[in-house]
LOFIVO-20267 format. One record per residue (C-alpha): residue in three letters; x, y, z. Coordinates in nm, 3 decimals, decimal comma. Layout:
<recs>
{resn = ALA&xx = X&yy = Y&zz = Z}
...
</recs>
This chain:
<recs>
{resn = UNK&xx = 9,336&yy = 8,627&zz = 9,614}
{resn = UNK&xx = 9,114&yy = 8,868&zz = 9,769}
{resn = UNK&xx = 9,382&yy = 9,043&zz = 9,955}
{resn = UNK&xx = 9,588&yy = 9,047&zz = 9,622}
{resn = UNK&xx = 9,296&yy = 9,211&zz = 9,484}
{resn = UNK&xx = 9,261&yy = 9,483&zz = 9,780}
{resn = UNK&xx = 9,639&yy = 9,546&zz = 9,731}
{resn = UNK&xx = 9,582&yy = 9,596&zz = 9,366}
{resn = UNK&xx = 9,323&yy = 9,860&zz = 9,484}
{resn = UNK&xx = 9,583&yy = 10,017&zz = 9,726}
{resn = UNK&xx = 9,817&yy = 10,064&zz = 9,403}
{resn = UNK&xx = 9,603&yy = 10,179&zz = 9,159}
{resn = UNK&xx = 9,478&yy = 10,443&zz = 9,423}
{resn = UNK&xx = 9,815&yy = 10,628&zz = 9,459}
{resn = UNK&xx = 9,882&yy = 10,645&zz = 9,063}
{resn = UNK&xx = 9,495&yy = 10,766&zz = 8,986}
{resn = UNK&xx = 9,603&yy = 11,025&zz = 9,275}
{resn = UNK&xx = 9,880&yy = 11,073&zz = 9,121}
{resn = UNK&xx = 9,718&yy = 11,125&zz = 8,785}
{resn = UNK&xx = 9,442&yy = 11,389&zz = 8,964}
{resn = UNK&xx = 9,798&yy = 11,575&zz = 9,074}
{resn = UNK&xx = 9,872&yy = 11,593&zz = 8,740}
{resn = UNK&xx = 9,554&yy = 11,683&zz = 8,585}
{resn = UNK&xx = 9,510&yy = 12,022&zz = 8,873}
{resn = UNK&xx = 9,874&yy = 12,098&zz = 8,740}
{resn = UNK&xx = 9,771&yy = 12,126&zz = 8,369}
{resn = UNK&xx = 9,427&yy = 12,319&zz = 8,466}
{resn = UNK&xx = 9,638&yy = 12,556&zz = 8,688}
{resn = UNK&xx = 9,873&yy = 12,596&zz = 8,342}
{resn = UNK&xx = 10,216&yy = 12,424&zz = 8,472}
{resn = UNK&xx = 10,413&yy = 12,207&zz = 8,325}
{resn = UNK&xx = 10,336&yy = 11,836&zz = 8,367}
{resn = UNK&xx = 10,613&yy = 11,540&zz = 8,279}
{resn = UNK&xx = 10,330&yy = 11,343&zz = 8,006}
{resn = UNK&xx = 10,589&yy = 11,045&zz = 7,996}
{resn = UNK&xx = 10,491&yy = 10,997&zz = 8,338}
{resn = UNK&xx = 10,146&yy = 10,994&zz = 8,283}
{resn = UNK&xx = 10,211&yy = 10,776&zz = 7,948}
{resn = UNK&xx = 10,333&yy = 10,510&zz = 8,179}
{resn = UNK&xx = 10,089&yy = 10,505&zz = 8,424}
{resn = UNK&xx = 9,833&yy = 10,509&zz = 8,188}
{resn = UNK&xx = 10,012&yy = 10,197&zz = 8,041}
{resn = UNK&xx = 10,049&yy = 10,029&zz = 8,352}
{resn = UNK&xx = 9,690&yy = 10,039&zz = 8,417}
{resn = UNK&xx = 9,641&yy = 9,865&zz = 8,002}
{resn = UNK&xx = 9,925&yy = 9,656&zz = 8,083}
{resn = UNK&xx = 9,808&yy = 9,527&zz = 8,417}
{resn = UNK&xx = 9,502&yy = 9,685&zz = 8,556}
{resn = UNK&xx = 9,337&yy = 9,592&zz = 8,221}
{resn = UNK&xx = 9,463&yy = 9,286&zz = 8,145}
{resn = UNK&xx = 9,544&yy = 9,094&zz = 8,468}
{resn = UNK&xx = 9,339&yy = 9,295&zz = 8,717}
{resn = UNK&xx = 9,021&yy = 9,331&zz = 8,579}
{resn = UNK&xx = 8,991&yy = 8,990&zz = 8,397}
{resn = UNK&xx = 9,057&yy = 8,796&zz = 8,766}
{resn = UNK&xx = 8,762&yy = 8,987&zz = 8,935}
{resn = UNK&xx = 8,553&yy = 8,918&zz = 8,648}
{resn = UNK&xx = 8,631&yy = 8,572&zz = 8,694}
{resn = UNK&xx = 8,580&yy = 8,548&zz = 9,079}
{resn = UNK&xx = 8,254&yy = 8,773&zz = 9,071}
{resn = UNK&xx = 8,157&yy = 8,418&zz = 8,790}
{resn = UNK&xx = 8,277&yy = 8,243&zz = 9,083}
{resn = UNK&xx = 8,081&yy = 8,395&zz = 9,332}
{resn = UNK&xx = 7,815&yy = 8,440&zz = 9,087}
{resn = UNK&xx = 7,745&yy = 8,027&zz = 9,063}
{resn = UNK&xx = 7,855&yy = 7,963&zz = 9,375}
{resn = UNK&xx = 7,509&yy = 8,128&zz = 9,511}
{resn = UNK&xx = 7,331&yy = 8,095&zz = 9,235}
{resn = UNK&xx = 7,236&yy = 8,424&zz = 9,169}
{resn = UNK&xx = 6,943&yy = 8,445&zz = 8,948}
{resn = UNK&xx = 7,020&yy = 8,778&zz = 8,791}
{resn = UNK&xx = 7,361&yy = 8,864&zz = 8,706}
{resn = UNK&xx = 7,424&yy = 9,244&zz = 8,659}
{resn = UNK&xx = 7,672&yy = 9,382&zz = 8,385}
{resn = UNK&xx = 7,770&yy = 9,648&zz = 8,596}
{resn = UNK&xx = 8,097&yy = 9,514&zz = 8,695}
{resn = UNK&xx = 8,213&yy = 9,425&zz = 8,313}
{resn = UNK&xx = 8,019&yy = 9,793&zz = 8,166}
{resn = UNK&xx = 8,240&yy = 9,966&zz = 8,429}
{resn = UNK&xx = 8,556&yy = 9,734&zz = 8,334}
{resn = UNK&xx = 8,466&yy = 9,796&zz = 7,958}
{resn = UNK&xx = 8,397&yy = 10,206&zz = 8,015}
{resn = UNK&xx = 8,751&yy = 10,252&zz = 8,207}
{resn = UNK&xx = 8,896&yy = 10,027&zz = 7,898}
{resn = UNK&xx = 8,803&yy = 10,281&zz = 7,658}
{resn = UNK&xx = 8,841&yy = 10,606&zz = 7,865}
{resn = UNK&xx = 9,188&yy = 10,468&zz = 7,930}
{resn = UNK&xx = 9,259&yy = 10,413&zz = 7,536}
{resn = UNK&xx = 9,127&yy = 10,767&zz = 7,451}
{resn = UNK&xx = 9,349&yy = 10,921&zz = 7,717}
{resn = UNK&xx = 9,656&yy = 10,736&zz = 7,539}
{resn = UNK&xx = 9,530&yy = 10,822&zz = 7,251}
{resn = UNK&xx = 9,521&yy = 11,200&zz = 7,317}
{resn = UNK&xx = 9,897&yy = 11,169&zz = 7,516}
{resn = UNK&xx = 10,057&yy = 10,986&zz = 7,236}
{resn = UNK&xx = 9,974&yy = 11,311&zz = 7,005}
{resn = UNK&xx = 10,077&yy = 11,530&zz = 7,273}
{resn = UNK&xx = 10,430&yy = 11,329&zz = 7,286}
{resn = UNK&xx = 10,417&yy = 11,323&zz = 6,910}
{resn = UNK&xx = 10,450&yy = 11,681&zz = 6,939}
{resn = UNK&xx = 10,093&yy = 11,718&zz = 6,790}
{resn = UNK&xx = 9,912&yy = 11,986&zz = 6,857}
{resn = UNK&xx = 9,582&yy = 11,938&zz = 7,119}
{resn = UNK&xx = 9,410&yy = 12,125&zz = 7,288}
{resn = UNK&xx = 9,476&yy = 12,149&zz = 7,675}
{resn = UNK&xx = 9,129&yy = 12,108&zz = 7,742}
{resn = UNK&xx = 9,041&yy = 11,781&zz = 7,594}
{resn = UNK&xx = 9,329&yy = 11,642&zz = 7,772}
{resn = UNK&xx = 9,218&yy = 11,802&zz = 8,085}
{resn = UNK&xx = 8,856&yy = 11,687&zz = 8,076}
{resn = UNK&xx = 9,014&yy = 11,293&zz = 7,945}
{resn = UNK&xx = 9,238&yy = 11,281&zz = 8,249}
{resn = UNK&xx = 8,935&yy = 11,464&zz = 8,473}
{resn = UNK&xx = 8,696&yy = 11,157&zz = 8,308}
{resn = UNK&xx = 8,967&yy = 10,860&zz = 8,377}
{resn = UNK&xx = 9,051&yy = 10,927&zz = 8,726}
{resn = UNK&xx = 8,638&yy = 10,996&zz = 8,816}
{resn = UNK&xx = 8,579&yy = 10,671&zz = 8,668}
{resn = UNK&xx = 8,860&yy = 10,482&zz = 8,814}
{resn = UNK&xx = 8,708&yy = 10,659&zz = 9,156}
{resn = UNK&xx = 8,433&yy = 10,501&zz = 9,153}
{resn = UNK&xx = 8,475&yy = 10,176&zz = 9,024}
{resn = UNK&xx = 8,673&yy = 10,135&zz = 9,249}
{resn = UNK&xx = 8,431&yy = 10,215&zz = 9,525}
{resn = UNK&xx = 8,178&yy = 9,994&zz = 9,369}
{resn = UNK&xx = 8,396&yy = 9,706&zz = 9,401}
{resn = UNK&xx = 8,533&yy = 9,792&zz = 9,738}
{resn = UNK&xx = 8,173&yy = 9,863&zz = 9,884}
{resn = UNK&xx = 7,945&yy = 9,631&zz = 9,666}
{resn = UNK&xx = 8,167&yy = 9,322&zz = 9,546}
{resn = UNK&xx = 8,454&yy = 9,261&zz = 9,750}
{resn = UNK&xx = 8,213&yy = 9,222&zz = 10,056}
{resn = UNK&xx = 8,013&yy = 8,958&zz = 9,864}
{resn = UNK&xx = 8,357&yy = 8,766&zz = 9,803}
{resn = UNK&xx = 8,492&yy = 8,827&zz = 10,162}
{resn = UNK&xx = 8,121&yy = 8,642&zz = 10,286}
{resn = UNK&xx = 8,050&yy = 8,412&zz = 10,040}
{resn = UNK&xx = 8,349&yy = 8,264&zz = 9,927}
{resn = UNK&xx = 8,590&yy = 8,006&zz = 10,139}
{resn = UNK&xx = 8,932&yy = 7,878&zz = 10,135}
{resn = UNK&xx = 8,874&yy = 7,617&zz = 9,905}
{resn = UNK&xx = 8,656&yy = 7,858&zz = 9,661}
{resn = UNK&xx = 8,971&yy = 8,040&zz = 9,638}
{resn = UNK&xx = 9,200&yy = 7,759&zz = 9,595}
{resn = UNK&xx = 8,955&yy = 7,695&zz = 9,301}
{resn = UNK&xx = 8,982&yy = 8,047&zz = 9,130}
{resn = UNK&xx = 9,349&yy = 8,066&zz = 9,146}
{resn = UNK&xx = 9,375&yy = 7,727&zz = 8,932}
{resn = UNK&xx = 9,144&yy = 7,851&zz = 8,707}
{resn = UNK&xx = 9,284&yy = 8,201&zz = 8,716}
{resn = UNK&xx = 9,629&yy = 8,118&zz = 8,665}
{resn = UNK&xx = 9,673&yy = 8,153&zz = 8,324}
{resn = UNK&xx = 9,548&yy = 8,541&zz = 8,363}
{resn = UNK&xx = 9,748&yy = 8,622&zz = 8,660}
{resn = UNK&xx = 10,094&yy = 8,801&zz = 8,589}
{resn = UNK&xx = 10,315&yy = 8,940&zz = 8,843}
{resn = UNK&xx = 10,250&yy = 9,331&zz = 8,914}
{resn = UNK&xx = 10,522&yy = 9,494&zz = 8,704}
{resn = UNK&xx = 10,548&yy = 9,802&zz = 8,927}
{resn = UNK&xx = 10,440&yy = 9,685&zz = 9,289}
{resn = UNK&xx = 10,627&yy = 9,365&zz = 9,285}
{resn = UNK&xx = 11,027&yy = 9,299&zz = 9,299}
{resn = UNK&xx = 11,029&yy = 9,095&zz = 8,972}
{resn = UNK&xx = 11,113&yy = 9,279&zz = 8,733}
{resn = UNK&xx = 11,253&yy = 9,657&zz = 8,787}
{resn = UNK&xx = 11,350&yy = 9,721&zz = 8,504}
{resn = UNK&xx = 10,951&yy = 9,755&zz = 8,352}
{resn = UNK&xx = 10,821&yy = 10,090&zz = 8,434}
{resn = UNK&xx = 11,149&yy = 10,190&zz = 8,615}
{resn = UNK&xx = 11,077&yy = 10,564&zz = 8,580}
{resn = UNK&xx = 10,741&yy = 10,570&zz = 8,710}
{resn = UNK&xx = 10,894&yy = 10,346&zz = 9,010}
{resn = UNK&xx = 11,202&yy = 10,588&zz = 9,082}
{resn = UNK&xx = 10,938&yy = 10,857&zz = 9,030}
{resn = UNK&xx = 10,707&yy = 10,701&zz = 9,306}
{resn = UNK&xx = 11,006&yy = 10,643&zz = 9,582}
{resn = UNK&xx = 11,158&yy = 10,992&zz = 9,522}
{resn = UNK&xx = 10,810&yy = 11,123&zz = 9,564}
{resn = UNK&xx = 10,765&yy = 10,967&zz = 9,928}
</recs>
C-alpha cells in the first residue's frame, strides 16, 4: 500500500510537471492544447481526489491509533481539502475557456500557477513528514488491515494502470509520444 501510494506520487509528479509546462507556455503567450489540461485536471478529481487522497487519510487514521497520538493535526485533510477546491476552480475557469467564454489569461495563469504550487508541496509534506511515519510505524499486518478496510475506496489508476485504455486515452497517447 505504501509503495502504491509512492507510485501514485511518481504519477501525479509528471502531470503537475506537465501542467507547470503548460502554465510557462500560456505566460510566454503560446498556444496551449486546454483539453489536455481538462483531462489532467480530471484525472487528478477522478482519482487523485477520490481514490488517492481518501486512502492516505485513512492510513494516516491508521497510523494515527495505532500510536496513539494524542494530538491529531488537520494538516493532511486542510491540504487534501485546499487542492480539492483549487482543483475545482481551475476546472471551473477551463470549462469557460473550452466553452469559448471569454477569461482572462491571467486568472488562468495564476489558477494553474496556484494548483501546481500546492500540489508541490503537499506532496512534499507527505513524502517528507507522513510517509516516513507509515514506512516506521506501520507493519505487514497493519497493512493487511488498511487494505480490507480500504477496499471499498481503492479503484484501479485509470491512466497508470493497463485496465482500462480507453479512459483518458488522449492524455495517455499524449504522455508516450511525449517520452
Amino acid at each position: 500500500m505504501l509503495q502504491r501510494l509512492i507510485n501514485d506520487h511518481k504519477h501525479i509528479g509528471i502531470l503537475v510537471s506537465l501542467l507547470e509546462k503548460k502554465c510557462m507556455k500560456l505566460a510566454d503567450g503560446e498556444a496551449v492544447n486546454f483539453n489536455l489540461i481538462r483531462d489532467i485536471l480530471e484525472y487528478m478529481q477522478v482519482y487523485v481526489e477520490h481514490s488517492h487522497h481518501p486512502l492516505e487519510e485513512i492510513v494516516y487514521e491508521y497510523y494515527l491509533n495505532k500510536v496513539s497520538a494524542a494530538v491529531e493535526t488537520e494538516q493532511l485533510a486542510a491540504e487534501h481539502k485546499r487542492l480539492f477546491e483549487a482543483s475545482s476552480v481551475l476546472m471551473a475557469s477551463l470549462n469557460l475557456i473550452l466553452s469559448d467564454v471569454v477569461m482572462s489569461r491571467d486568472k488562468l495563469i495564476a489558477d494553474l500557477q496556484n494548483y501546481v504550487a500546492l500540489q508541490r508541496h503537499h506532496m512534499e509534506f507527505e513524502e517528507t513528514e507522513i510517509f516516513p511515519l507509515f514506512s516506521e510505524h506501520l507493519n505487514a499486518q497493519d497493512w493487511a488491515d488498511i487494505s480490507a478496510s480500504s477496499m471499498q475506496r481503492l479503484v484501479d489508476d485509470p491512466l497508470f494502470s493497463d485496465n482500462d485504455k480507453q479512459v483518458f486515452e488522449e492524455l495517455r497517447d499524449y504522455l508516450l509520444n511525449a517520452e
